[in-house]
VEXDREN-2710 file (C-alpha; in Angstrom, 1 decimal):
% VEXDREN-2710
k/r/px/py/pz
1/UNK/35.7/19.2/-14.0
2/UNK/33.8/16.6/-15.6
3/UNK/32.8/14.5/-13.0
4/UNK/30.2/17.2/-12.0
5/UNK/28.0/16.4/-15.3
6/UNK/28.7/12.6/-15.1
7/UNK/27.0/12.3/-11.7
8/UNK/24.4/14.5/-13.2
9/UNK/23.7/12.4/-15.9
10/UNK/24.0/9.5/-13.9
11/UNK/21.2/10.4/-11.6
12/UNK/18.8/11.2/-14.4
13/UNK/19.2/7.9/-16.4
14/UNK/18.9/6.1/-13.0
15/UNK/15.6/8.5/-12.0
16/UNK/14.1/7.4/-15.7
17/UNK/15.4/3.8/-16.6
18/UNK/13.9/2.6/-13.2
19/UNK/11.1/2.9/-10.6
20/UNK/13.0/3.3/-7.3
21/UNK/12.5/2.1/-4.2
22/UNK/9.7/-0.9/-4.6
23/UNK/9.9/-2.6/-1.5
24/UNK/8.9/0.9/-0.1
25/UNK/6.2/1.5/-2.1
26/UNK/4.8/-1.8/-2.0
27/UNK/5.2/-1.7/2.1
28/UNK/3.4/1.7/1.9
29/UNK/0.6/0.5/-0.3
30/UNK/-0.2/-2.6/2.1
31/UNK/0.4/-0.3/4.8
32/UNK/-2.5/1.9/3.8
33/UNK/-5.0/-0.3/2.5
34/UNK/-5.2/-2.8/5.7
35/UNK/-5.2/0.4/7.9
36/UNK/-8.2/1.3/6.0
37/UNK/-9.9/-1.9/5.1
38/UNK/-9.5/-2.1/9.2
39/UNK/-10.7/1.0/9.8
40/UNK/-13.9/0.2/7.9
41/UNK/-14.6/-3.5/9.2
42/UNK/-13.8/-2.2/13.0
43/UNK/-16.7/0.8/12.5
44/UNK/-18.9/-1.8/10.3
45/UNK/-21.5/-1.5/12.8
46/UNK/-21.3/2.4/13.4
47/UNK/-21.3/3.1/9.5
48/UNK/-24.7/4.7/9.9
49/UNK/-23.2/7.4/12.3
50/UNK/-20.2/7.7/11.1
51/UNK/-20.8/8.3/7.4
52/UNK/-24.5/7.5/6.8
53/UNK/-28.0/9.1/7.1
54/UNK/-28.2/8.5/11.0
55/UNK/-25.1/10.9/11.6
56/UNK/-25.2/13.9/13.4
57/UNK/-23.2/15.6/10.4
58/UNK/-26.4/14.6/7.7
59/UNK/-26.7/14.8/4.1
60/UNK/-28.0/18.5/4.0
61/UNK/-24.9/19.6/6.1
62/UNK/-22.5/17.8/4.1
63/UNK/-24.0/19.1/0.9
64/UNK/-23.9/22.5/2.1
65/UNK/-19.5/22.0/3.0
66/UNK/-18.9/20.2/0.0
67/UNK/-20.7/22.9/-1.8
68/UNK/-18.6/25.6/-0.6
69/UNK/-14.7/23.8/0.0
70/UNK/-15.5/22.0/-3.8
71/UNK/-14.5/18.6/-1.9
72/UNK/-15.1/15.4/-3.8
73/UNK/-17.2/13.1/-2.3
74/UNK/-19.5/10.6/-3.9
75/UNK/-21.8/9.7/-1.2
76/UNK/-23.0/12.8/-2.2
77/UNK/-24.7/11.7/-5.4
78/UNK/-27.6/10.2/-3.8
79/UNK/-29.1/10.4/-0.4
80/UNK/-30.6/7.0/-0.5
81/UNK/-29.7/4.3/1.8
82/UNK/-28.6/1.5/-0.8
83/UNK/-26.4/4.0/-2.6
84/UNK/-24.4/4.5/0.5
85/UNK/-24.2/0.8/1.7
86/UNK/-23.0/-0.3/-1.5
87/UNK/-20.3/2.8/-1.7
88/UNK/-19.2/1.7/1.6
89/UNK/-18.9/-2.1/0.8
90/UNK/-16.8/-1.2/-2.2
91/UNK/-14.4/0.6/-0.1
92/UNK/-13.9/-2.7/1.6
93/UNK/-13.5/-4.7/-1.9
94/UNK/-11.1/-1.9/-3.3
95/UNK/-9.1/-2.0/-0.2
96/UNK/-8.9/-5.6/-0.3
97/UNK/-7.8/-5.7/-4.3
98/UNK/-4.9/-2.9/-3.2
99/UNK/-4.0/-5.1/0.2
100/UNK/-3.5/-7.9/-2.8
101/UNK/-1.9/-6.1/-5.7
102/UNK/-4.4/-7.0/-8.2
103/UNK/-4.6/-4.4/-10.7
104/UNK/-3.2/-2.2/-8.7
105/UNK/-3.1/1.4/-11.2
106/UNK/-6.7/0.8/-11.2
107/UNK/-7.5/0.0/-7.8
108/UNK/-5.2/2.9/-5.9
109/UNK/-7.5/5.3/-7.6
110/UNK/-10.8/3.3/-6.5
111/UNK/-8.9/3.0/-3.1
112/UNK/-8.5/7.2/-3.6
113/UNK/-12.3/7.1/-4.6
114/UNK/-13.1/5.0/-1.4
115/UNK/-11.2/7.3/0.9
116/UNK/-12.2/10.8/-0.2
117/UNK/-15.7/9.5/-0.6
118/UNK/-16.2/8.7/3.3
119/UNK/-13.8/11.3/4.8
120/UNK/-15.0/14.3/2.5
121/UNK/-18.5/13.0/3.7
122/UNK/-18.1/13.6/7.7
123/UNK/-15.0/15.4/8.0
124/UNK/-15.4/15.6/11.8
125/UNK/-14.6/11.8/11.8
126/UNK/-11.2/10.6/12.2
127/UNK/-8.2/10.9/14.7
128/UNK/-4.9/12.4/12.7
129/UNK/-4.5/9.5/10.9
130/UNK/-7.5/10.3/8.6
131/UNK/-5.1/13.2/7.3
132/UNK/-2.4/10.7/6.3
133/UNK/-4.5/8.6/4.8
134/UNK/-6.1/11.5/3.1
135/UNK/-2.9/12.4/1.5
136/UNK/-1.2/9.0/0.9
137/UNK/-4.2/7.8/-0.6
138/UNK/-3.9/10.6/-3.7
139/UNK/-0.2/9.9/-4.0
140/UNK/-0.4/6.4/-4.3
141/UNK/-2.1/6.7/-7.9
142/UNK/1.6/8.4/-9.2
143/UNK/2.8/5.0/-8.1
144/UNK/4.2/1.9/-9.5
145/UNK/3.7/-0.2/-6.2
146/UNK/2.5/-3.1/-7.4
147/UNK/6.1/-4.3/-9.0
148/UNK/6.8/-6.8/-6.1
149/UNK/4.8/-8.4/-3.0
150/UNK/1.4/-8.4/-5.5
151/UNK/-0.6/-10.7/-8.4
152/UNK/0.5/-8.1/-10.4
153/UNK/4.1/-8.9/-10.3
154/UNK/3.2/-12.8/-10.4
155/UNK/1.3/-12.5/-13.6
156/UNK/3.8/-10.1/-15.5
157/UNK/6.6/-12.9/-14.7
158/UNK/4.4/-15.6/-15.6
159/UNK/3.6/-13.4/-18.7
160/UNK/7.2/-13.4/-19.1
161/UNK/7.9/-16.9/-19.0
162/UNK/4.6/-17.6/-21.5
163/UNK/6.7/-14.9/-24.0
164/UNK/10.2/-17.2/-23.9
165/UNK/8.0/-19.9/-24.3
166/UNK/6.9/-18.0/-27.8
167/UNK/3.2/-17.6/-26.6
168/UNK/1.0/-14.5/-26.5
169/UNK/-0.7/-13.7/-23.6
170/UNK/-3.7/-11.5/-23.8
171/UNK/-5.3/-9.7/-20.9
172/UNK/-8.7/-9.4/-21.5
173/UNK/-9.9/-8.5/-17.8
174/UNK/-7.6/-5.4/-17.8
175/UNK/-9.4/-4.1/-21.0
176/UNK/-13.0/-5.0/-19.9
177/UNK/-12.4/-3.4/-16.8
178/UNK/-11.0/0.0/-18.6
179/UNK/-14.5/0.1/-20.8
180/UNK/-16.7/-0.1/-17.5
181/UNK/-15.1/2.7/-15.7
182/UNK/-14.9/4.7/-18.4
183/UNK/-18.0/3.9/-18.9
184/UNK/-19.4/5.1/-15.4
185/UNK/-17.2/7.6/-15.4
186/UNK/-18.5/9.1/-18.6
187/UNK/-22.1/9.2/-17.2
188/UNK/-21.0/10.9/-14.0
189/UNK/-19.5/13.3/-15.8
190/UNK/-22.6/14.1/-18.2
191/UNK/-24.9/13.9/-15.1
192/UNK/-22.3/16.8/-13.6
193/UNK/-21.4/14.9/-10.5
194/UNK/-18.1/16.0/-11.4
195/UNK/-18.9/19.8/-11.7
196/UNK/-17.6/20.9/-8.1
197/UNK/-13.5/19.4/-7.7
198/UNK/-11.4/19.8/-10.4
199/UNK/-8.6/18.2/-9.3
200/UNK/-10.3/15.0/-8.9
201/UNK/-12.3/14.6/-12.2
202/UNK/-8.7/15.7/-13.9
203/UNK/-7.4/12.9/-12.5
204/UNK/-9.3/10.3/-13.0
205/UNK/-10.0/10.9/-16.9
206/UNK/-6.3/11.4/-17.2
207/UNK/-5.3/8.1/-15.5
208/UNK/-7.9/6.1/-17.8
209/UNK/-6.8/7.7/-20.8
210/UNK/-3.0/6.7/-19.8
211/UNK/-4.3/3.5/-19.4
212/UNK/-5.9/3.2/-23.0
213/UNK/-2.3/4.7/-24.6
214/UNK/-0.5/2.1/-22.7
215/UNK/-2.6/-0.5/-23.6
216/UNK/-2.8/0.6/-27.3
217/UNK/0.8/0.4/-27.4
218/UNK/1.3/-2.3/-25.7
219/UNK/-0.6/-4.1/-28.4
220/UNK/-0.2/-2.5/-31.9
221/UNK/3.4/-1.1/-31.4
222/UNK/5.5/-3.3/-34.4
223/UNK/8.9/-1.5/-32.1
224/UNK/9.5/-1.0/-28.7
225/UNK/10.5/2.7/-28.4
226/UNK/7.4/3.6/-27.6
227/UNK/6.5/1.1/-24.8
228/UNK/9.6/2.2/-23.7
229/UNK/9.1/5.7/-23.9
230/UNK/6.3/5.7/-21.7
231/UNK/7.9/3.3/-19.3
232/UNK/10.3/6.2/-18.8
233/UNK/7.6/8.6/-18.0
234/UNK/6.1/6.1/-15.5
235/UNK/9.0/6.0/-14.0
236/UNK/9.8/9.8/-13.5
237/UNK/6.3/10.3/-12.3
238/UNK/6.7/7.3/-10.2
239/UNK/9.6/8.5/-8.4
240/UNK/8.2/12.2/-7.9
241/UNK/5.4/10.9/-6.1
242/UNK/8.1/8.5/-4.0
243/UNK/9.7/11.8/-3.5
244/UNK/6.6/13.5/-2.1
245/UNK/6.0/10.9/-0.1
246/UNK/9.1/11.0/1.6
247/UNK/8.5/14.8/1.9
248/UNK/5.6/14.8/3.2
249/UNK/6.6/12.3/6.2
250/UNK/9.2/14.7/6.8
251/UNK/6.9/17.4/6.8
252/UNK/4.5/15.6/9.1
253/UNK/7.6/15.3/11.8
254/UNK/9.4/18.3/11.6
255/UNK/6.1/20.5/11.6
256/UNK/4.6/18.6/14.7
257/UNK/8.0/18.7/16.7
258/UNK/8.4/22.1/16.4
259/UNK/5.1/22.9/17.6
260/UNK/5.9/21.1/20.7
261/UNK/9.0/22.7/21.3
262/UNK/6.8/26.0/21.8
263/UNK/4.4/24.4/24.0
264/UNK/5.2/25.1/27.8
265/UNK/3.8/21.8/28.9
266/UNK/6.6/20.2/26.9
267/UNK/9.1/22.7/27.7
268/UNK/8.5/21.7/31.5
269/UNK/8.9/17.9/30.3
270/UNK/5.2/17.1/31.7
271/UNK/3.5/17.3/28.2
272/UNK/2.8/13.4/28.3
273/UNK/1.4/13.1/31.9
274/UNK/-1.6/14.7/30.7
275/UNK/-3.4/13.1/27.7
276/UNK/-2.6/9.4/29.8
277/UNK/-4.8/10.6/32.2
278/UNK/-7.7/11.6/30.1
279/UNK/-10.6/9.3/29.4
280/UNK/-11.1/9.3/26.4
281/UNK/-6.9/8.2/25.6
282/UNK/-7.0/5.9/28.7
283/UNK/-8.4/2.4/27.3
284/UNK/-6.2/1.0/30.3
285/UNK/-5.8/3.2/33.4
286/UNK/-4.0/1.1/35.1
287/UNK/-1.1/0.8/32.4
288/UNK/-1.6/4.7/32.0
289/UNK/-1.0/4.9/35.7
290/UNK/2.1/2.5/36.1
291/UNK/3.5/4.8/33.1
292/UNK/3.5/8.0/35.0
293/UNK/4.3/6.8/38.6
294/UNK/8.1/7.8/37.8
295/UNK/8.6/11.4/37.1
296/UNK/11.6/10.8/35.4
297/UNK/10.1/8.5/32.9
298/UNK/7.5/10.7/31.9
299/UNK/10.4/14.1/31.3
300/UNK/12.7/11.5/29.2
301/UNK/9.6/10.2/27.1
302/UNK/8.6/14.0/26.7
303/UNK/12.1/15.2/26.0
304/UNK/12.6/12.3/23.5
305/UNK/9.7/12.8/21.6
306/UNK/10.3/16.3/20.7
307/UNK/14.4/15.5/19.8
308/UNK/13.0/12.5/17.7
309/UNK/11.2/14.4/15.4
310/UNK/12.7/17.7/14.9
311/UNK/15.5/16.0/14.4
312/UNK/14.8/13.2/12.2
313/UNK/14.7/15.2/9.3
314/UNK/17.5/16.2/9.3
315/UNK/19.5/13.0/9.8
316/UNK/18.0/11.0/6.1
317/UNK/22.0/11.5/5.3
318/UNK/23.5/9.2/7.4
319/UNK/21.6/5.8/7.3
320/UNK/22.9/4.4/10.9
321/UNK/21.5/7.4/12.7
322/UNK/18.1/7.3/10.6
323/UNK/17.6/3.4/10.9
324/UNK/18.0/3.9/15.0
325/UNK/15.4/7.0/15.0
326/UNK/13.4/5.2/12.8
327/UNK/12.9/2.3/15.3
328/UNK/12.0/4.7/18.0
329/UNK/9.4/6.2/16.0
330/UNK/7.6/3.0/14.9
331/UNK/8.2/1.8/19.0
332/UNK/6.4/5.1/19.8
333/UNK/3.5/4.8/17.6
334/UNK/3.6/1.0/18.7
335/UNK/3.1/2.6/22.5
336/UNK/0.5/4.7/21.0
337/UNK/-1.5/2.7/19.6
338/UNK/-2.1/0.8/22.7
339/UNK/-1.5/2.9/25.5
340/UNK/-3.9/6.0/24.4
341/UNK/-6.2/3.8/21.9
342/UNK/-5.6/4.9/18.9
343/UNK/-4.3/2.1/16.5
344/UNK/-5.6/3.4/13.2
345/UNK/-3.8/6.5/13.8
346/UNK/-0.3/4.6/14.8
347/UNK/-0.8/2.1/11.4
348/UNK/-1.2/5.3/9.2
349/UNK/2.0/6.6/11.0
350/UNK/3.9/3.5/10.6
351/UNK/2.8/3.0/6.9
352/UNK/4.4/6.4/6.5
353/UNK/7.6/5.7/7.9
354/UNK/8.0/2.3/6.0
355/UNK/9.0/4.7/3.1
356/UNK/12.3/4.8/5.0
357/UNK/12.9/1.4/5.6
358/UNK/16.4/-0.3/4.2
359/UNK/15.7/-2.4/1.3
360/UNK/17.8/-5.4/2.8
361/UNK/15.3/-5.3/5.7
362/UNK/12.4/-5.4/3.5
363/UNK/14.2/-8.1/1.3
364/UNK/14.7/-10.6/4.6
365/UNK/11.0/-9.7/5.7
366/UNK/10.4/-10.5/2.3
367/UNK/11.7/-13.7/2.4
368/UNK/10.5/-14.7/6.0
369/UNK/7.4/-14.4/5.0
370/UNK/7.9/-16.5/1.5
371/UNK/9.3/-19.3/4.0
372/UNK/6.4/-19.6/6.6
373/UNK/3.8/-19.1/3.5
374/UNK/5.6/-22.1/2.0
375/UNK/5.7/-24.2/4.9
376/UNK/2.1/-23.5/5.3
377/UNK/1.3/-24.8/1.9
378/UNK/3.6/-27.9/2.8
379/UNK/1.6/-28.8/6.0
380/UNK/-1.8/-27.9/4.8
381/UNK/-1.6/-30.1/1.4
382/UNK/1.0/-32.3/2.3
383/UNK/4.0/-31.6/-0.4
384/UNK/6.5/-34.0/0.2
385/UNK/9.7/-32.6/0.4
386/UNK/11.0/-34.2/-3.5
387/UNK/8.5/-34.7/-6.1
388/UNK/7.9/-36.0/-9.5
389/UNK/6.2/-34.4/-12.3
390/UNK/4.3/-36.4/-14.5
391/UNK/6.7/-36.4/-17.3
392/UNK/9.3/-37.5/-15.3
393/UNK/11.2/-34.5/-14.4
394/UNK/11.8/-33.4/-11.1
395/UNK/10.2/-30.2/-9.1
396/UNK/12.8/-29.2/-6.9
397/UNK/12.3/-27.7/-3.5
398/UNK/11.5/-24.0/-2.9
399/UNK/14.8/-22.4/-2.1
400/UNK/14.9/-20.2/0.8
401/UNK/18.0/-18.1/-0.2
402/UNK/21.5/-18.1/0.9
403/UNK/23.1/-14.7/3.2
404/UNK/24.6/-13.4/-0.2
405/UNK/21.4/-13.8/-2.4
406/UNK/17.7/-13.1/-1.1
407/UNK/15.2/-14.9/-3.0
408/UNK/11.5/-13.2/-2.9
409/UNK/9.1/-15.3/-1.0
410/UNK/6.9/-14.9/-4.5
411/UNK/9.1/-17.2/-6.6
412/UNK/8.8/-19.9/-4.0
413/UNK/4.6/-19.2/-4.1
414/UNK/4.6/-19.7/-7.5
415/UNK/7.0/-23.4/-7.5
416/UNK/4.4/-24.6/-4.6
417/UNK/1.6/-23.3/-7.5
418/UNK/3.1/-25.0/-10.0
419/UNK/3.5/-28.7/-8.3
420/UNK/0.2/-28.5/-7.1
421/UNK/-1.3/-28.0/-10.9
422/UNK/0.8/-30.0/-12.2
423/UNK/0.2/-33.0/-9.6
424/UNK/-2.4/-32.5/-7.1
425/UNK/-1.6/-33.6/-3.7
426/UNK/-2.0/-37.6/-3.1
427/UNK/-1.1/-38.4/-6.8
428/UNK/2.1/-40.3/-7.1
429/UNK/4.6/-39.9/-9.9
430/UNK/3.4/-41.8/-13.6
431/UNK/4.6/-45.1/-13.9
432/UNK/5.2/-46.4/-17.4
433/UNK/3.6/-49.4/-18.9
434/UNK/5.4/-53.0/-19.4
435/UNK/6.7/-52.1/-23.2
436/UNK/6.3/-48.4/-22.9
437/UNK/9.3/-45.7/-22.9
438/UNK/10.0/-44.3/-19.6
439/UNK/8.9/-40.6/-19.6
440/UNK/5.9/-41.2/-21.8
441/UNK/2.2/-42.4/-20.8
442/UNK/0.7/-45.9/-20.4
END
């Protein structure tokens, strides 16, 4: 009888003491900001008719839909051409900042500001995966994904460290950069550029006023109740939006599967012939060709698809059976992406379904990727593999984990970090002077 309210309560203290899943969230966050920061360097030279004045879609058109749907959309604000180059190169900058976890509360809602700004603009532009991105790009502001693979994460630890140390830090860039969005924001609001979304406006003064509580807090609070209190909110909202996520993906699968299953060309198992033998989706004809030479191939690949994702909803409750349709899915957008041409599209995809990964996998990834950075760093400046600081003591190796405990690749950046400001690369260790102590200084 009582174990009914103990597993209740133990889901809501675990839902609001932590932030779940942040391997996911981090994958999904540098899943979405290289598919768009690739998006926008790819179509670089087509920005004009994509999003600019040159587009057939032009500013009187787009004023006229936004006018009427209440989309948000700052390229709206100005029809002049140096307003819209320098929106656009700020898209890139903001998806670069994201890719890097640097500030990252802040920059997923310049990222969301980035991405409903160009889409919302010419929303005849995009391929499917311009929907995704649409969506993931709004719920990655509920987020907390910058808590590992990020400078965020370094500089809270080293934060950390400076506090057992007994030092202070003080963040003066987060504050500056608080008063000069608010700022902007402000005037945009006063000069009613705000007046047709609501949802969008909302947002955006809400987040920057959480930002100014937390920071308040953060530094006048003489107790830590309330930091803690609103680490508990962050949290819950934090894993709704994981939630939604997740949802959504689901959504995305079961919706399109089921659509299939009413189509007769994929009843017949011939749905797949088709688009491979379509221009536009044939980037190479003669892989397209070599694809659908076997009948057979083309009803299983058919047949498959549709099972895949109807189903996959459905199996999130056993982890074996999701990992293995999980794989197929990313190998089909993989296939995708290079048999019909449409990469962006696939990335978006597969940035979705890294909300499902296994957190051991991401760990080892993790990890794989701390060892070849490392080894890079070694090669390129020439660490040896034991060192000497100057004081004497010595900088051990970066470890690269044993089976039974994974070590993130980030703690091995920052050793490698540390020796080389400590001692830069071709200064030995400090010998002491005839007469002096070993340890100190000649």
């Amino acid at each position: 009888m009582n174990r009914f309210p103990l597993k209740v309560s133990g889901a809501v203290a675990r839902v609001a003491d932590s932030a779940l899943g942040p391997h996911q969230t981090a994958v999904i966050r540098i899943g979405f900001s290289a598919t768009w920061l690739l998006f926008l360097l790819r179509e670089f030279p087509h920005r004009q008719e994509l999003y600019g004045p040159d587009g057939p879609w032009d500013w009187d058109l787009a004023d006229q839909l936004v006018g009427s749907n209440g989309a948000f959309t700052a390229l709206l604000w100005s029809d002049g051409q140096g307003w819209f180059e320098a929106l656009y190169l700020l898209a890139v900058v903001w998806s670069v900042l994201l890719l890097l976890g640097w500030r990252t509360r802040t920059m997923s809602v310049l990222f969301m500001v980035g991405v409903l700004s160009l889409q919302n603009r010419s929303v005849f532009m995009g391929d499917g995966g311009d929907n995704v991105l649409h969506l993931m790009s709004v719920y990655l502001v509920f987020t907390r994904c910058g808590q590992v693979w990020s400078l965020d994460a370094r500089r809270a630890r080293r934060a950390d460290e400076a506090r057992v140390r007994g030092e202070r830090p003080r963040d003066r860039t987060g504050p500056a950069l608080w008063g000069v969005l608010g700022f902007l924001l402000l005037l945009a609001t006063l000069a009613g550029r705000m007046d047709g979304d609501r949802f969008v406006p909302a947002l955006l003064w809400a987040v920057w006023l959480a930002q100014a509580l937390w920071w308040l807090v953060g530094r006048y609070a003489r107790t830590p109740q309330p930091r803690g209190l609103l680490d508990v909110v962050a949290n819950i909202v934090h894993n709704g939006a994981l939630l939604v996520i997740m949802a959504e993906a689901c959504l995305i699968y079961a919706t399109a599967g089921w659509y299939k299953i009413q189509g007769s060309r994929w009843q017949d198992g011939t749905a797949v012939h088709y688009p491979l033998h379509l221009e536009y989706f044939s980037p190479w004809p003669a892989l397209s060709d070599l694809l659908t030479a076997s009948g057979t191939l083309v009803m299983l690949v058919t047949y498959g698809t549709v099972a895949v994702q109807v189903a996959f909803p459905f199996t999130l409750f056993n982890r074996r059976v999701k990992n293995v349709l999980l794989a197929l899915m990313i190998t089909e957008h993989a296939v995708i992406a290079v048999v019909l041409g449409l990469p962006f599209f696939s990335l978006a995809m597969i940035a979705a379904d890294a909300v499902f990964l296994p957190t051991s996998f991401l760990r080892r990834l993790g990890n794989a990727f701390g060892r070849a950075y490392v080894g890079v760093r070694t090669r390129t400046f020439r660490i040896p593999p034991s060192r000497t600081r100057a004081d004497g003591a010595p900088v051990p190796v970066p470890r690269t984990g044993s089976p039974g405990e994974p070590v993130d690749h980030v703690d091995q950046m920052d050793q490698v970090d540390r020796v080389d400001r400590e001692e830069p690369a071709g200064r030995g260790p400090t010998v002491p002077a005839p007469g002096k102590a070993p340890g100190t200084r000649p």
